[in-house]
mmJSON file of the N, C-alpha and C atoms, coordinates in Angstrom:
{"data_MODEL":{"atom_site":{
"group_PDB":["ATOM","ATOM","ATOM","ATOM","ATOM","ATOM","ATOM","ATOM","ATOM","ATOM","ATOM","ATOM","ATOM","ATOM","ATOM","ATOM","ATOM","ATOM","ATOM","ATOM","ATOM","ATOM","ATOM","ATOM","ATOM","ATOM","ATOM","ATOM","ATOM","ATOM","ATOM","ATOM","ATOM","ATOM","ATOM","ATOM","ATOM","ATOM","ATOM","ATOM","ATOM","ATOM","ATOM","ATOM","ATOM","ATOM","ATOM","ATOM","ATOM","ATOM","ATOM","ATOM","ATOM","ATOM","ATOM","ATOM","ATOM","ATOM","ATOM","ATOM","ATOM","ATOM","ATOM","ATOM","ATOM","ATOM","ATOM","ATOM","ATOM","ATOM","ATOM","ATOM","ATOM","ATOM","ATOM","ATOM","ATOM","ATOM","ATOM","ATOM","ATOM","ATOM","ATOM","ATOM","ATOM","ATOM","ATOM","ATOM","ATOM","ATOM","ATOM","ATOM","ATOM","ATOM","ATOM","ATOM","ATOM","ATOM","ATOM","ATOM","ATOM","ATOM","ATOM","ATOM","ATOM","ATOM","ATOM","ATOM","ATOM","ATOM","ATOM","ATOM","ATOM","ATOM","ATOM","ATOM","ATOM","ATOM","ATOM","ATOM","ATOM","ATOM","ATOM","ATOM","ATOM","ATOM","ATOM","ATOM","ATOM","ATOM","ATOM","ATOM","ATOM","ATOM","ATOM","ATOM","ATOM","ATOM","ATOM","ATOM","ATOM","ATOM","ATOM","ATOM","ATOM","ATOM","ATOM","ATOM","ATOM","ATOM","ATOM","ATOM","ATOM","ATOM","ATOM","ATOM","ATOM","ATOM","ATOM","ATOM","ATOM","ATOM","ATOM","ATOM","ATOM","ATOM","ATOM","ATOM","ATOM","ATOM","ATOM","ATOM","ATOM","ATOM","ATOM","ATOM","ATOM"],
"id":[1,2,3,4,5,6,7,8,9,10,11,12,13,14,15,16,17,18,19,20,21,22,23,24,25,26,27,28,29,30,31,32,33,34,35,36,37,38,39,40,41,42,43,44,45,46,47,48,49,50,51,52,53,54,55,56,57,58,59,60,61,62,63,64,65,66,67,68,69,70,71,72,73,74,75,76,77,78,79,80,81,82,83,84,85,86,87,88,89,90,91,92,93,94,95,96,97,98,99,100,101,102,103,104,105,106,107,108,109,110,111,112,113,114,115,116,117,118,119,120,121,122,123,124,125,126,127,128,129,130,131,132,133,134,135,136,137,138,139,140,141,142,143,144,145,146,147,148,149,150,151,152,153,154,155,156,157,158,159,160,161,162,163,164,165,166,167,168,169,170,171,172,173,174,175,176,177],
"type_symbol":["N","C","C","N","C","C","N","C","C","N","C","C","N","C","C","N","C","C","N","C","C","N","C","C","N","C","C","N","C","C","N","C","C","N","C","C","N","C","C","N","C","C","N","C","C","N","C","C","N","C","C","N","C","C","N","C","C","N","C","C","N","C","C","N","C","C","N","C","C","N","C","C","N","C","C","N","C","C","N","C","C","N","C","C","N","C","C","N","C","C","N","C","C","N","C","C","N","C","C","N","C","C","N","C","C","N","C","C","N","C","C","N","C","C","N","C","C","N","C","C","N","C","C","N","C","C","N","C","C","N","C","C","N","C","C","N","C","C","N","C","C","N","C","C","N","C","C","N","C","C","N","C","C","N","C","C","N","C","C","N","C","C","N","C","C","N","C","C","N","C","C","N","C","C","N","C","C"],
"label_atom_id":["N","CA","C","N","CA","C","N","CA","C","N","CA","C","N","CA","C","N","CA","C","N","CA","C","N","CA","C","N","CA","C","N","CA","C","N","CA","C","N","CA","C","N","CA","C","N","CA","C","N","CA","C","N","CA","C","N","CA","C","N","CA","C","N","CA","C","N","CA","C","N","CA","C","N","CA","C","N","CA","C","N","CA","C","N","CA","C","N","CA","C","N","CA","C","N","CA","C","N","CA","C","N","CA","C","N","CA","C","N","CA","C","N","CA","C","N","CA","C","N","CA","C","N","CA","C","N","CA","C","N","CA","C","N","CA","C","N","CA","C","N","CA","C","N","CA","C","N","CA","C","N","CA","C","N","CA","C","N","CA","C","N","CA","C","N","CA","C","N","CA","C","N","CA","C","N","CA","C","N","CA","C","N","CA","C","N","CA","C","N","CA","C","N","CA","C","N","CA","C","N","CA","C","N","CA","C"],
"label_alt_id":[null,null,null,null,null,null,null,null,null,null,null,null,null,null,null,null,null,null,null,null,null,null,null,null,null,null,null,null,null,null,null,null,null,null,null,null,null,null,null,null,null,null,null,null,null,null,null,null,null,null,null,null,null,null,null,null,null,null,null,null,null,null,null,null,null,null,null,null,null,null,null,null,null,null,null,null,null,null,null,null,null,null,null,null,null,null,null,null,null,null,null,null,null,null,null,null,null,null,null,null,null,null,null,null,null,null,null,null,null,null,null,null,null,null,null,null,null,null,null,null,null,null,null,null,null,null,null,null,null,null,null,null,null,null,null,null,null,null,null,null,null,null,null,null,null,null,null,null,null,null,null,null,null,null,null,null,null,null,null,null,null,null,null,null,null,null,null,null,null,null,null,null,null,null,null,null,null],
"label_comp_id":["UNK","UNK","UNK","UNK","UNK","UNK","UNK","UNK","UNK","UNK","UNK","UNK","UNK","UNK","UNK","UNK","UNK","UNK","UNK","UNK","UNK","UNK","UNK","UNK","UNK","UNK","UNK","UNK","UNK","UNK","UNK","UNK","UNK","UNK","UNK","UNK","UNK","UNK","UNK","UNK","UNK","UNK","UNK","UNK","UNK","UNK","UNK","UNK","UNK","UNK","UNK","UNK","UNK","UNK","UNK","UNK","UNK","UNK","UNK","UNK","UNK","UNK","UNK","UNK","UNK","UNK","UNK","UNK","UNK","UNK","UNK","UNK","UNK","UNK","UNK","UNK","UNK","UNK","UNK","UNK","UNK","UNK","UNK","UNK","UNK","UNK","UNK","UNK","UNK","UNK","UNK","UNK","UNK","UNK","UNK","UNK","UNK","UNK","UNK","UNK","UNK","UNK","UNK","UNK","UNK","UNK","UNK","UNK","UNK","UNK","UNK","UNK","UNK","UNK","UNK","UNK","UNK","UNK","UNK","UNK","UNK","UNK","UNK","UNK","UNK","UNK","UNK","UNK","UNK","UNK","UNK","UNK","UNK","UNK","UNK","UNK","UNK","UNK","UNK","UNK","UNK","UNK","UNK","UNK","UNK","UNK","UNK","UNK","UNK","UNK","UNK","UNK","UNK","UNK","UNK","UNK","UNK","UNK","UNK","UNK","UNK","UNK","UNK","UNK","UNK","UNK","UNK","UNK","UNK","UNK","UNK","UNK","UNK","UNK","UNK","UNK","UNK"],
"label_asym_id":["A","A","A","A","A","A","A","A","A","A","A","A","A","A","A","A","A","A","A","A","A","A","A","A","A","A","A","A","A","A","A","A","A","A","A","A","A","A","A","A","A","A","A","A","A","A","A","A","A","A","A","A","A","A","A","A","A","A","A","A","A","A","A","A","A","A","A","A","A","A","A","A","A","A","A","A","A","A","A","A","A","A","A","A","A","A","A","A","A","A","A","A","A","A","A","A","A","A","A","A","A","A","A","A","A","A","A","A","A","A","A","A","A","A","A","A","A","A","A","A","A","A","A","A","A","A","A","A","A","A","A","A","A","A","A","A","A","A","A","A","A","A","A","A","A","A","A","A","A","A","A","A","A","A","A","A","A","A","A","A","A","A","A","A","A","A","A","A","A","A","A","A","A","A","A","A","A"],
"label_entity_id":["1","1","1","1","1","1","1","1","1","1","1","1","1","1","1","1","1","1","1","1","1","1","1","1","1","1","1","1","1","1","1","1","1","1","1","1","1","1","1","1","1","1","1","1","1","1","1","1","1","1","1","1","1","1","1","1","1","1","1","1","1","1","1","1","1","1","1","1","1","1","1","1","1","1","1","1","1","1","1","1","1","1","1","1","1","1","1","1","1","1","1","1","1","1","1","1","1","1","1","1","1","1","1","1","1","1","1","1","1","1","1","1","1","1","1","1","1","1","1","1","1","1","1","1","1","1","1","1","1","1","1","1","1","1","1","1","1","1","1","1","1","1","1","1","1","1","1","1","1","1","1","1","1","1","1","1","1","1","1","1","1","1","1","1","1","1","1","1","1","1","1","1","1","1","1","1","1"],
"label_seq_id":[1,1,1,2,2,2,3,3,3,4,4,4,5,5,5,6,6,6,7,7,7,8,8,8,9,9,9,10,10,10,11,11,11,12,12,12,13,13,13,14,14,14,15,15,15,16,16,16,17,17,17,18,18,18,19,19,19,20,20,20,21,21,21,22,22,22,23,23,23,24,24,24,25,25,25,26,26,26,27,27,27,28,28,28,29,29,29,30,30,30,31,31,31,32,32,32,33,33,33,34,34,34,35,35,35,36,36,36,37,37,37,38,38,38,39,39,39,40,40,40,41,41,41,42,42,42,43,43,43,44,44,44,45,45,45,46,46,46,47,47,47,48,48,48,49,49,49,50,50,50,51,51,51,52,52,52,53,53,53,54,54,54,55,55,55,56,56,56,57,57,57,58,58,58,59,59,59],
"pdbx_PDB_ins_code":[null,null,null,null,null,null,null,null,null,null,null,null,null,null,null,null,null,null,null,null,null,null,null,null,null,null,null,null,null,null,null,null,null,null,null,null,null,null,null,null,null,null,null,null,null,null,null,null,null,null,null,null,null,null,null,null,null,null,null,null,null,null,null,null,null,null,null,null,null,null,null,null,null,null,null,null,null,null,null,null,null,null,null,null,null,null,null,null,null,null,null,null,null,null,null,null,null,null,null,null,null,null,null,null,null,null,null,null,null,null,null,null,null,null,null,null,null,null,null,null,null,null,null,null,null,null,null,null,null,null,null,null,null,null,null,null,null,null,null,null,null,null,null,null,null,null,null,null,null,null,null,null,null,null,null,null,null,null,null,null,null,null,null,null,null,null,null,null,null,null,null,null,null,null,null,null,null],
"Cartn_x":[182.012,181.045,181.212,179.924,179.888,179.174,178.84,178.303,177.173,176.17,174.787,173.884,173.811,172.965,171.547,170.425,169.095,168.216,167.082,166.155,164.882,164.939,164.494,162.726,162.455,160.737,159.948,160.022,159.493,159.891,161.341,161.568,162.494,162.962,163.153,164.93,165.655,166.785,167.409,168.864,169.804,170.217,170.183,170.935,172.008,173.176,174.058,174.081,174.604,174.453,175.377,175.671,177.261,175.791,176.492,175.779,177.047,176.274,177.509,177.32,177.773,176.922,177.837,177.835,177.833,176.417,175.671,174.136,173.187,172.319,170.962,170.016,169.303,169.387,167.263,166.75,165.763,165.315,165.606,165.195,164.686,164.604,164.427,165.269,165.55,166.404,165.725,165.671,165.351,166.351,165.534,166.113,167.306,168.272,169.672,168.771,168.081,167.496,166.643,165.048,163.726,163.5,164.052,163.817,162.884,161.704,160.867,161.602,160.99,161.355,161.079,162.278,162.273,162.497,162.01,161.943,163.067,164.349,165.268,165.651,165.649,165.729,166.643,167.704,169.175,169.937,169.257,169.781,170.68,171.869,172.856,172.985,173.609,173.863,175.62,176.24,177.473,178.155,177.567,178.6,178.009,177.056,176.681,174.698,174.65,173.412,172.501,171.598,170.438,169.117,168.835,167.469,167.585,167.065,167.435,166.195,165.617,164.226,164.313,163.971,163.608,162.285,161.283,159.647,159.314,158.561,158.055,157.438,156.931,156.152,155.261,153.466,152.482,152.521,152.25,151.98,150.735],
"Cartn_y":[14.06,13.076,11.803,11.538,9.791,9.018,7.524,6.631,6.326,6.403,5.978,4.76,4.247,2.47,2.8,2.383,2.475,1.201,1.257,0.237,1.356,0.702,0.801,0.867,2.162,1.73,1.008,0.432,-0.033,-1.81,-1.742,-3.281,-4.117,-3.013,-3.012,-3.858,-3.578,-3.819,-2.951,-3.012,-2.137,-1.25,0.224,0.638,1.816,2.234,3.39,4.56,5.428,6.932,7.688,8.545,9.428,10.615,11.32,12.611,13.635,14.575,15.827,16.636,16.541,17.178,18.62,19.086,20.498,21.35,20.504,20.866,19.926,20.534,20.161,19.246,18.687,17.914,17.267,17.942,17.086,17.307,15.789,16.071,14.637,13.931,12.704,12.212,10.186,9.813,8.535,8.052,6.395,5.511,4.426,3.149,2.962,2.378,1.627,0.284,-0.258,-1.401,-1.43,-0.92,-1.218,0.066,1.114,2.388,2.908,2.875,3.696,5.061,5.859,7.38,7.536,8.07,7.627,9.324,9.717,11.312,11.62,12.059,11.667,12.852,12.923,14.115,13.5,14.734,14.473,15.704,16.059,17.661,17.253,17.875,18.055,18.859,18.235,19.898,19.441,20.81,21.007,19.217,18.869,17.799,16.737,16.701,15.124,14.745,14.017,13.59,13.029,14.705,14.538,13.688,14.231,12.985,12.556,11.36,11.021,10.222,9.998,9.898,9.626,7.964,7.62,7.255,8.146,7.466,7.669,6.723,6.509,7.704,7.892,8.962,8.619,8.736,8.271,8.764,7.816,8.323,7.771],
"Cartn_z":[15.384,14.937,15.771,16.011,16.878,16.172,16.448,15.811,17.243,16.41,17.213,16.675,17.369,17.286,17.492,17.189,17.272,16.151,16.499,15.811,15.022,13.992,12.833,13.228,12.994,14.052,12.764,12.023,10.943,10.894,10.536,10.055,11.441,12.24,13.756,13.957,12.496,12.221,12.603,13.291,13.983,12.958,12.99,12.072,12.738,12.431,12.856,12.189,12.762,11.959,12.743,12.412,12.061,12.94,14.1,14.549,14.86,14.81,14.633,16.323,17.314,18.343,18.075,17.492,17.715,17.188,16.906,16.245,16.467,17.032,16.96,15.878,15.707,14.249,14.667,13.562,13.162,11.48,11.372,9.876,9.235,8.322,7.924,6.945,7.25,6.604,6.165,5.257,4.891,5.379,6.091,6.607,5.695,5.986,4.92,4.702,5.177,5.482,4.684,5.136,4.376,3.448,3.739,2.711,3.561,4.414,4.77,5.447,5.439,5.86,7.137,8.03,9.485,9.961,11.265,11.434,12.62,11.989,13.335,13.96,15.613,16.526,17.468,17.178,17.964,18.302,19.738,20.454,21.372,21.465,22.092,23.669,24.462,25.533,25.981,25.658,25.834,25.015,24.02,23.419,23.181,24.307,25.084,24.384,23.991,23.711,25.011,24.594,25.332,25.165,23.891,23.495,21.861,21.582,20.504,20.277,18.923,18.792,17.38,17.274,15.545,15.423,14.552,14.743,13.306,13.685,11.982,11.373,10.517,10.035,8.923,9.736,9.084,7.641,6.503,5.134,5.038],
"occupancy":[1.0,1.0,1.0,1.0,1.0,1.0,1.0,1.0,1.0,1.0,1.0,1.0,1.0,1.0,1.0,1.0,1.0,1.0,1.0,1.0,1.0,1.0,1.0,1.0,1.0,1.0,1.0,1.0,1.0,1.0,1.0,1.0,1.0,1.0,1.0,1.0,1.0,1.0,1.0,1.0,1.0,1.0,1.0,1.0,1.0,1.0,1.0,1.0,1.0,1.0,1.0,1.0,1.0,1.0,1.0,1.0,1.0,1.0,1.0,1.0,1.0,1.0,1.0,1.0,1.0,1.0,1.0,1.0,1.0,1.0,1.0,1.0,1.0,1.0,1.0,1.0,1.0,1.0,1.0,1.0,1.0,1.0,1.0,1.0,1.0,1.0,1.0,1.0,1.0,1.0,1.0,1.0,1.0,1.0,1.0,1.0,1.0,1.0,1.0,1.0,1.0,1.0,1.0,1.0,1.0,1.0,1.0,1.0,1.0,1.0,1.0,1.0,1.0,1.0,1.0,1.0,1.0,1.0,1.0,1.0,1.0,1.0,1.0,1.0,1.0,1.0,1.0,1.0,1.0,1.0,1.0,1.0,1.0,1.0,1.0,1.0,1.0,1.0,1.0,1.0,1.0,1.0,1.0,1.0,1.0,1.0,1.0,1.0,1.0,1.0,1.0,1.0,1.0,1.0,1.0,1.0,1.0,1.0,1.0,1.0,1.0,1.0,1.0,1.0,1.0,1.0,1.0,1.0,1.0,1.0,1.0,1.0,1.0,1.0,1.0,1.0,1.0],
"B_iso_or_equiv":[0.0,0.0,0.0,0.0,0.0,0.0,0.0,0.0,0.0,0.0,0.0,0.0,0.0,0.0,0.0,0.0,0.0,0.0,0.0,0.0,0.0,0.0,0.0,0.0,0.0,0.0,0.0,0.0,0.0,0.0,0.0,0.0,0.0,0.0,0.0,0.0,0.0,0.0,0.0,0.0,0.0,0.0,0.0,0.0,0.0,0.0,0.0,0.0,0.0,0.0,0.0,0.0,0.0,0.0,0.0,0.0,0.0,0.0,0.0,0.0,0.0,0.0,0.0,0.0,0.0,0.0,0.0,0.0,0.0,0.0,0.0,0.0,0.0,0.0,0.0,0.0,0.0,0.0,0.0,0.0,0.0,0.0,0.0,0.0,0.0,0.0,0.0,0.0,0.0,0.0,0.0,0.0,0.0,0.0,0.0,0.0,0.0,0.0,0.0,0.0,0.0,0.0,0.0,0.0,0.0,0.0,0.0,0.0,0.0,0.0,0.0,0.0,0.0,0.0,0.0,0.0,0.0,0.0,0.0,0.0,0.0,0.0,0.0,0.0,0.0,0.0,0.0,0.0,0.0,0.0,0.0,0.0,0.0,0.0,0.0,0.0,0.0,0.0,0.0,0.0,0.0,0.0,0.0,0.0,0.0,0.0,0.0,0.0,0.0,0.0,0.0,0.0,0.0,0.0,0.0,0.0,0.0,0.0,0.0,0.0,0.0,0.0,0.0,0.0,0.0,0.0,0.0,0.0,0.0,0.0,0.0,0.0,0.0,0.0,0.0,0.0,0.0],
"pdbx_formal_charge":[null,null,null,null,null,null,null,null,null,null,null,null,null,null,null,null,null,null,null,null,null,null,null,null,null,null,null,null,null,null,null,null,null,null,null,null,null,null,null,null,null,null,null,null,null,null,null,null,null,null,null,null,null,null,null,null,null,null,null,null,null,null,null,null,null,null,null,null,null,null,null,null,null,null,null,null,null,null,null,null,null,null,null,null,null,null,null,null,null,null,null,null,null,null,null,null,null,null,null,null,null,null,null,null,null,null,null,null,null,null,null,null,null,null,null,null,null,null,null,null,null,null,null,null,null,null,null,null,null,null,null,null,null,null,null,null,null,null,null,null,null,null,null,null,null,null,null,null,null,null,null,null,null,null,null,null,null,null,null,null,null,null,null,null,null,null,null,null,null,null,null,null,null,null,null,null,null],
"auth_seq_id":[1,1,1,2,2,2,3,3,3,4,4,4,5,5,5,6,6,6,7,7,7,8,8,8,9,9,9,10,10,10,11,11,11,12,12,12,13,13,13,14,14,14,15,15,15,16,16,16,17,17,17,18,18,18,19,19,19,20,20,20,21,21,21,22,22,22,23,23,23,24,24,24,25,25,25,26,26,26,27,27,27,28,28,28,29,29,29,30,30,30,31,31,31,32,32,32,33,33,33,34,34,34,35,35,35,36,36,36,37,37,37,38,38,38,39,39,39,40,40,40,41,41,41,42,42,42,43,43,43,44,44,44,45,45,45,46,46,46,47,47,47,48,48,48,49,49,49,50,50,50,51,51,51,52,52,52,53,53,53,54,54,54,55,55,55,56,56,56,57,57,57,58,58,58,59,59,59],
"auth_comp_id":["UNK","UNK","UNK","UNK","UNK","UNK","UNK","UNK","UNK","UNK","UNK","UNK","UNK","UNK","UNK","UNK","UNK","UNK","UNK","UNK","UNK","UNK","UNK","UNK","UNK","UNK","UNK","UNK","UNK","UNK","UNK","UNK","UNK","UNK","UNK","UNK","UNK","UNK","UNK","UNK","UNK","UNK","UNK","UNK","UNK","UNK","UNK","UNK","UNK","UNK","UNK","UNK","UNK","UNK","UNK","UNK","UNK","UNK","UNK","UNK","UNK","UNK","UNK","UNK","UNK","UNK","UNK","UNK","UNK","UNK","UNK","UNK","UNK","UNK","UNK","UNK","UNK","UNK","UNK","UNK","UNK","UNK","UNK","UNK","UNK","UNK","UNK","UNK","UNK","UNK","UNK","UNK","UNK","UNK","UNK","UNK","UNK","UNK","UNK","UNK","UNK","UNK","UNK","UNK","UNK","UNK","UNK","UNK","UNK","UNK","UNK","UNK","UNK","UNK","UNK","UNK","UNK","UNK","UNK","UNK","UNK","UNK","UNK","UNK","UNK","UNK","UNK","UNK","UNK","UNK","UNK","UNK","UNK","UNK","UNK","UNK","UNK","UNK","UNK","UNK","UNK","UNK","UNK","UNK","UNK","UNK","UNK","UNK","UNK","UNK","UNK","UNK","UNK","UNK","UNK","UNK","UNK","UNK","UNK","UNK","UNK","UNK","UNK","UNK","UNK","UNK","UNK","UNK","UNK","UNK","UNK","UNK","UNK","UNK","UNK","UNK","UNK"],
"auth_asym_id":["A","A","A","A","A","A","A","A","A","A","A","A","A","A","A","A","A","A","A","A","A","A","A","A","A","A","A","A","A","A","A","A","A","A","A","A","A","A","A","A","A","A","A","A","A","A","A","A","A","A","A","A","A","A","A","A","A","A","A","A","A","A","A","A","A","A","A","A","A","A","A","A","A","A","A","A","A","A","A","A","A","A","A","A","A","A","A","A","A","A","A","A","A","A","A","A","A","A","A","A","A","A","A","A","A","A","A","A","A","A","A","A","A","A","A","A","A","A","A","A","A","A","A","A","A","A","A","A","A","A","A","A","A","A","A","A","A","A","A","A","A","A","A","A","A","A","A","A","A","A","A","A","A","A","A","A","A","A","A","A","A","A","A","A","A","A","A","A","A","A","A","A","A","A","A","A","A"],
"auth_atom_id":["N","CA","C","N","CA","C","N","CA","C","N","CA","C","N","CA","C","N","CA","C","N","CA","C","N","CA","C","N","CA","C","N","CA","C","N","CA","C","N","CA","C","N","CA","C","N","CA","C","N","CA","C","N","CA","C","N","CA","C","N","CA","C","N","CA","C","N","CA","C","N","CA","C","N","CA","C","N","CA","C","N","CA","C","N","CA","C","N","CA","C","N","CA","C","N","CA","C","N","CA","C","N","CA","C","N","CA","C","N","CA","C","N","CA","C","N","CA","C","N","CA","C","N","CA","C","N","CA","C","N","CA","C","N","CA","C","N","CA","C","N","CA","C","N","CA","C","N","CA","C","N","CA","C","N","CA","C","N","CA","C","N","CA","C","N","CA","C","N","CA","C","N","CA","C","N","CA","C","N","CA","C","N","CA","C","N","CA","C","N","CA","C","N","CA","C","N","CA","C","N","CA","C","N","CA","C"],
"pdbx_PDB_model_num":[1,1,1,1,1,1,1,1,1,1,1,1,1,1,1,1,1,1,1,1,1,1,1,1,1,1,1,1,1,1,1,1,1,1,1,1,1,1,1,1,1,1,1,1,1,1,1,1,1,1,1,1,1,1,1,1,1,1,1,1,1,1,1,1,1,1,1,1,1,1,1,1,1,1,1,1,1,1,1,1,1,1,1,1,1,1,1,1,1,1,1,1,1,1,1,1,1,1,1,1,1,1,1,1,1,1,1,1,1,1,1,1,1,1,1,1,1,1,1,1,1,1,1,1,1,1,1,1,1,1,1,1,1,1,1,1,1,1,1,1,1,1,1,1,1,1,1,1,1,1,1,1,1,1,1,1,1,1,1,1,1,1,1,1,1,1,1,1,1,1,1,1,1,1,1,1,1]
}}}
């Protein structure tokens, strides 16, 4: 597990998150911040973070 930094595509406050790179990962989490529901994509190759992607998701 690592700690990853990114902005909040909503209230645009820094937030961190715990990623596991032995897995692939898209799923959704609410801001710690504003609560809105954020759609997060975090694929791995051999360990190392390839792409990482927080976007809002129209309601």
């Amino acid at each position: 597990m690592f700690e990853h930094f990114f902005q909040c595509p909503y209230c645009w406050e820094e937030i961190s998150m715990l990623l596991d790179p032995s897995v692939n990962q898209t799923y959704v989490e609410d801001c710690e911040v504003c609560c809105n529901p954020i759609e997060i994509t975090a694929k791995f190759e051999e360990g190392e973070l390839m792409v990482f992607s927080a976007e809002s998701i129209e309601q």
